[in-house]
N, C-alpha and C positions, 0 to 999 in steps of 0.2 A: 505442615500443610494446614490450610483453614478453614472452613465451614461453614456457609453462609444460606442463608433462605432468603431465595429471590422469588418475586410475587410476576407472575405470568399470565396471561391473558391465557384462558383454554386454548384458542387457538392458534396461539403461539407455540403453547406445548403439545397442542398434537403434533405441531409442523415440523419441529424437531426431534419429537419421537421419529416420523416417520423419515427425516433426514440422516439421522443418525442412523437406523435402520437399514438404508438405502447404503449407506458409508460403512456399514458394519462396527461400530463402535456406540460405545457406550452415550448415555444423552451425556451424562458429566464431562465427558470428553469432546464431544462435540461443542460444549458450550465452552469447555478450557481451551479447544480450537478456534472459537469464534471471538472471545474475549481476548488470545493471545493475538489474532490478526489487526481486530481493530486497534489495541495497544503499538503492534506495530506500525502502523498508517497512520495514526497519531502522534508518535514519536519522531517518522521520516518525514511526517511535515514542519514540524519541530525544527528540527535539522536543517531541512532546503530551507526555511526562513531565516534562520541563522545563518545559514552560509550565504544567503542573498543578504542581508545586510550588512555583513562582511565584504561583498564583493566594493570591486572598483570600476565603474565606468571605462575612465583611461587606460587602467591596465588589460581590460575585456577588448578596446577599440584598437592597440597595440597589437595585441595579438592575433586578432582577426586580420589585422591588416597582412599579415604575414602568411594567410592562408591564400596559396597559388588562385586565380580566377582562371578556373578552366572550367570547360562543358563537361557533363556529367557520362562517367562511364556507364556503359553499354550494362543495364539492367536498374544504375542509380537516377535514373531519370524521374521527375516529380511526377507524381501521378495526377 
């Protein structure tokens, strides 16, 4: 594990004292929580771009075409 000194605005750090607090967990935790999420939303966009430049028009237009045109069941209706 590693050990770092991150420079915070007071009232960044109160807001996480008091957040963590609220969560019942530690501020370090809270921040390996908040660090681990946005790494992950980082990375899943990562991903959908890659897989979007991967994609294929044709093959996308193919298979849509295959998808029945019927009216929408009884709750799937667009809001």
């Amino acid at each position: 594990m590693t050990a770092f000194t991150v420079r915070l605005p007071n009232s960044v750090h109160q807001k996480i004292k008091e957040l963590a607090l609220r969560e019942g967990i530690s501020v370090n935790q809270f921040i390996v929580c908040a660090v681990s999420e946005k790494m992950a939303s980082v990375l899943t966009l990562d991903f959908l771009k890659s897989e979007a430049t991967a994609g294929n028009r044709n093959d996308f237009n193919h298979y849509l075409s295959m998808v029945p045109d019927l009216a929408a069941q009884v709750g799937d209706e667009p809001v």
